[in-house]
C-alpha positions as CSV (number, residue, x, y, z in Angstrom):
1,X,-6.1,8.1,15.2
2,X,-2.3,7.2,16.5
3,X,0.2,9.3,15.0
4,X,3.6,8.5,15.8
5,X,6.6,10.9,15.4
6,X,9.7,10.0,15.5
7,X,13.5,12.3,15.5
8,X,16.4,10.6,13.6
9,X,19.6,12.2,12.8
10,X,21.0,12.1,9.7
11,X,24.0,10.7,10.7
12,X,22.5,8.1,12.5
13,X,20.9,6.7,9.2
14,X,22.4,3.7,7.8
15,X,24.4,3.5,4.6
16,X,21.8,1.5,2.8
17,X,18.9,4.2,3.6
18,X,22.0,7.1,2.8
19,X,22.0,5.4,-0.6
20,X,17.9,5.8,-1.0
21,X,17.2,8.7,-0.1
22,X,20.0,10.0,-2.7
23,X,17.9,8.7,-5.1
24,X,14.6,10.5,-4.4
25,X,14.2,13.3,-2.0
26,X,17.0,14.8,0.8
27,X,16.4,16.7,3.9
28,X,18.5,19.7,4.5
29,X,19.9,22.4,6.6
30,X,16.4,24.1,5.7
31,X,13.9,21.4,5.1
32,X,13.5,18.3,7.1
33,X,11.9,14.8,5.1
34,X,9.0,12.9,6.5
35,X,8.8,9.3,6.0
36,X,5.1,8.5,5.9
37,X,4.2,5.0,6.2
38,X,0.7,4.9,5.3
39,X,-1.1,1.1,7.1
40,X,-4.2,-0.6,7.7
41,X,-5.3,-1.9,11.2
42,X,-3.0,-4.9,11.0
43,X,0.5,-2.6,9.8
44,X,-0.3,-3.6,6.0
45,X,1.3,-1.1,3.7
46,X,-1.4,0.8,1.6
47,X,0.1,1.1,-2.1
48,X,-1.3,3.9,-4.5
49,X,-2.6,6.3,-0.9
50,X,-2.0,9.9,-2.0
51,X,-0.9,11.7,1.3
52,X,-1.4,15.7,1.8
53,X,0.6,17.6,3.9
54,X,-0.6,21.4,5.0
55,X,1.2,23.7,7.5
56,X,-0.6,25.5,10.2
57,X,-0.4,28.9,8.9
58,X,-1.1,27.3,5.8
59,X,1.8,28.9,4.0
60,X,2.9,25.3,2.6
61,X,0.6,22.7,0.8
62,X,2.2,19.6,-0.9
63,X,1.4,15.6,-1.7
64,X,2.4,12.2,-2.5
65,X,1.5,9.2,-3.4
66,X,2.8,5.8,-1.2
67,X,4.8,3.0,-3.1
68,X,4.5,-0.6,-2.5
69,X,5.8,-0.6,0.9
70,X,3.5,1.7,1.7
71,X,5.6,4.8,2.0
72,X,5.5,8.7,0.5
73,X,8.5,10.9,1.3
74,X,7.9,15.0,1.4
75,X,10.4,17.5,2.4
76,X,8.9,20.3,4.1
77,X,10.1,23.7,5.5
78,X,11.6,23.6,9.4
79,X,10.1,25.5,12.7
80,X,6.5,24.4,11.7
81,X,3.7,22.3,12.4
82,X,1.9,20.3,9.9
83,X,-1.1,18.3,9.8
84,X,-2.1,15.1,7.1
85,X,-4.5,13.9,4.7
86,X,-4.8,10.3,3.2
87,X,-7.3,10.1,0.0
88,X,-7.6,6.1,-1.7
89,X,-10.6,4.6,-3.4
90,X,-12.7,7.1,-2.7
91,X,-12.3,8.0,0.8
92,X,-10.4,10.7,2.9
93,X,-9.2,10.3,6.1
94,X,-7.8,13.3,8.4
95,X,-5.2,13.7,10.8
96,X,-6.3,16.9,12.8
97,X,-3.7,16.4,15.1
98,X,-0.6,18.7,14.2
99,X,2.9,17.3,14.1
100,X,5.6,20.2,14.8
101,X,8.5,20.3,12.8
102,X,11.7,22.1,15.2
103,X,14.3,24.2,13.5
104,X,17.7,22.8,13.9
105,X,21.2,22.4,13.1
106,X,21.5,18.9,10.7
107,X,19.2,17.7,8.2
108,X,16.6,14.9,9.9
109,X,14.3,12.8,8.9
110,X,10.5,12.3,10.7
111,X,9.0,8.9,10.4
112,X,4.9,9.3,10.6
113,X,3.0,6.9,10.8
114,X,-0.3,6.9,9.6
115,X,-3.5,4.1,9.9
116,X,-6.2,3.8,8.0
117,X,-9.0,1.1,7.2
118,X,-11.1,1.1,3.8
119,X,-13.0,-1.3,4.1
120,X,-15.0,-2.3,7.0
121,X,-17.2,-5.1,5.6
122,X,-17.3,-7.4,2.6
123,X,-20.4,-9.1,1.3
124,X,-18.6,-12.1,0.3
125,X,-15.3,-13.3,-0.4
126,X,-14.1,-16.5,-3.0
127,X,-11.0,-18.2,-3.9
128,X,-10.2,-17.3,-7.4
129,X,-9.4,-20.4,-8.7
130,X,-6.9,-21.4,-11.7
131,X,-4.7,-17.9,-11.4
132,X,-0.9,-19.1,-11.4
133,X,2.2,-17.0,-11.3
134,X,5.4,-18.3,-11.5
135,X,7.8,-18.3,-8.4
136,X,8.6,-14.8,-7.4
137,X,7.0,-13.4,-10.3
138,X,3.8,-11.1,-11.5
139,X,3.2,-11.5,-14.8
140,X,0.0,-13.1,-16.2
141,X,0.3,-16.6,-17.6
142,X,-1.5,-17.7,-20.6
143,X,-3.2,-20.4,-18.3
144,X,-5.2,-17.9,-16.0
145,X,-6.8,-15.3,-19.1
146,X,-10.1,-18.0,-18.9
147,X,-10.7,-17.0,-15.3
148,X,-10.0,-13.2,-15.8
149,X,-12.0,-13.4,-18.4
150,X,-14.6,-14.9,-16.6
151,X,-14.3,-12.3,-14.0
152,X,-14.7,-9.5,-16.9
153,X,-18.0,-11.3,-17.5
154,X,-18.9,-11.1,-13.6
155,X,-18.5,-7.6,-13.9
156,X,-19.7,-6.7,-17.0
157,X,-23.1,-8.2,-16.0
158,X,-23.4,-6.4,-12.5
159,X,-22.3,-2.9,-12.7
160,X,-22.7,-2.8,-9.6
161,X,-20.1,-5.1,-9.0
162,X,-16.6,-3.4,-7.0
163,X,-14.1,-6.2,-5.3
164,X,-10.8,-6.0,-4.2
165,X,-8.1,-8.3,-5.7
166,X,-6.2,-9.7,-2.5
167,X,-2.9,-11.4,-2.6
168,X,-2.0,-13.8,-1.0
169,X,1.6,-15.9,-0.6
170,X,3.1,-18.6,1.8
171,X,5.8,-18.0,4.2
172,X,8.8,-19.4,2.1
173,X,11.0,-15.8,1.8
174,X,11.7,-12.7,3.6
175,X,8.5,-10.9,5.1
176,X,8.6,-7.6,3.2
177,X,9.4,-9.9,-0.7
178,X,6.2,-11.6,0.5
179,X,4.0,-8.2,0.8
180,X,5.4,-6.8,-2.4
181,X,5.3,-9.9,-4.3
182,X,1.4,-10.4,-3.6
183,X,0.5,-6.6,-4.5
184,X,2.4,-6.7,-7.1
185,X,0.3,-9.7,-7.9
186,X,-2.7,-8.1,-7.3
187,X,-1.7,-5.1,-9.5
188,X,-1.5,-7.4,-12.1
189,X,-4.6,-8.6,-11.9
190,X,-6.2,-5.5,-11.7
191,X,-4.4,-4.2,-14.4
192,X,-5.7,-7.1,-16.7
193,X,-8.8,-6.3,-15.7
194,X,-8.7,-2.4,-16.7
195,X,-7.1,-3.3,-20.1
196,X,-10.5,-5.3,-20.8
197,X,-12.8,-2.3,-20.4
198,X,-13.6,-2.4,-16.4
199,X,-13.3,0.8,-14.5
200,X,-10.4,1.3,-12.0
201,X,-13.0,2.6,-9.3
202,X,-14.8,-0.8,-9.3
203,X,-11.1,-2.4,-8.8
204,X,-9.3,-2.4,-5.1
205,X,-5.8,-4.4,-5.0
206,X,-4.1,-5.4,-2.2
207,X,-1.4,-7.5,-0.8
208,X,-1.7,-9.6,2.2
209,X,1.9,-11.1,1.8
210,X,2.1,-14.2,4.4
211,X,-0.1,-12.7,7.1
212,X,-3.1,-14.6,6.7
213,X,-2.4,-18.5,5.6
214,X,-5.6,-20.4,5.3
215,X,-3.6,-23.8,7.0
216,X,0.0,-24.6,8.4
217,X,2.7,-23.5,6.1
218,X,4.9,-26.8,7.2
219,X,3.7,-28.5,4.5
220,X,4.1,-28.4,0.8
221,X,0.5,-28.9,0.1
222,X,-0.1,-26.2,2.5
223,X,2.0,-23.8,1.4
224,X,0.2,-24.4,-2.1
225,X,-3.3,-23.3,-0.2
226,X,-1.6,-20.4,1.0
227,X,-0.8,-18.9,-2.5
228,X,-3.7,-17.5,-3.4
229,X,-5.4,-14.8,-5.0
230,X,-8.9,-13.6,-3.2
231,X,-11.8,-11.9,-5.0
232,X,-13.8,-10.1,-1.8
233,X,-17.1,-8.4,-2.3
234,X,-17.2,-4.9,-1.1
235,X,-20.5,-4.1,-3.0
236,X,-22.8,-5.9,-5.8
């Protein structure tokens, strides 16, 4: 698997980034902060991956889990070399290859970048039809509870039954709004879904943001195909 590492100085790091990372986690004289972005084939951030870290000598063992953008953030000890583990929906994926961490003067941060693919084959995949959100939001409108709860009803019938919820959106907006706006969608959906009895292991979400539009975006009534919620089959 490609595994990318990447050296940046803190002082090199931009204000905006400055202003992040003062909200969560800091590197240090003593501890140097990995980025991990975890992806799928096609650079898709994977929300809700819980990533492991473990040093060689195995003297330090710690975790995360990725936000929306696909990201976890761990500060680990300098002059070692460390090694990865991605866990989501039921399947691990390891990184035997070790990533060394130098000792050095600064605090730094390590962008790793890490690929994995869940799925491999859907039975079947549908348009799921009457599901409206409003522009740039996530929240479920009164209008679209008949086709959940149709989709309870699919589910409840076939236990069996495990899909993943994919989001879709057109191309009006900024690239990354797009990604987060349709798992956040997705989320939604899934949520719904768990409040109404249906196990979270039977429920995969995941934002596609603009990447795959079904027609031309140059057009209103193609942009109105392109926002979209998916229902794909992994098992029944």
């Amino acid at each position: 698997m490609d595994i990318k590492l990447l050296l940046i100085p803190l002082t090199m790091i931009l204000c905006s980034r400055l202003v992040a990372l003062s909200q969560d986690v800091q590197p240090d004289e003593n501890n140097a902060l990995f980025e991990i972005y975890v992806t799928d084939p096609d650079k898709i951030p994977e929300e809700g991956a819980q990533v492991f870290i473990e040093s060689e000598d195995m003297s330090f063992k710690n975790s995360a889990i990725t936000d929306v953008d696909g990201i976890a953030k761990l500060l680990v000890p300098e002059g070692k070399k460390y090694k990865f583990t991605v866990k989501k929906f039921g399947h691990t994926f390891e990184f035997n290859e070790y990533v060394e961490v130098a000792a050095k003067e600064g605090a730094y941060i390590i962008e790793q970048n890490l690929n994995i693919k869940l799925i491999r084959h859907y039975v079947r995949n549908y348009n799921l039809d009457h599901m409206y959100f409003d522009v740039n939001k996530w929240d479920i409108k009164e209008e679209s509870i008949p086709t959940l709860n149709k989709l309870v009803e699919s589910l409840n019938k076939n236990k069996k039954l495990v899909i993943e919820i994919a989001g879709h959106t057109d191309n009006v907006g900024k690239d990354a709004d797009n990604m987060r706006l349709s798992q956040r969608r997705a989320n939604a959906i899934r949520d719904y879904l768990i409040s109404k009895g249906i196990s979270e292991k039977r429920l995969l979400a995941k934002g596609y943001g603009e990447k795959f539009p079904l027609v031309s975006n140059d057009t209103e009534e193609g942009r109105a195909k392109n926002r979209r919620t998916e229902i794909r089959v992994i098992q029944e």
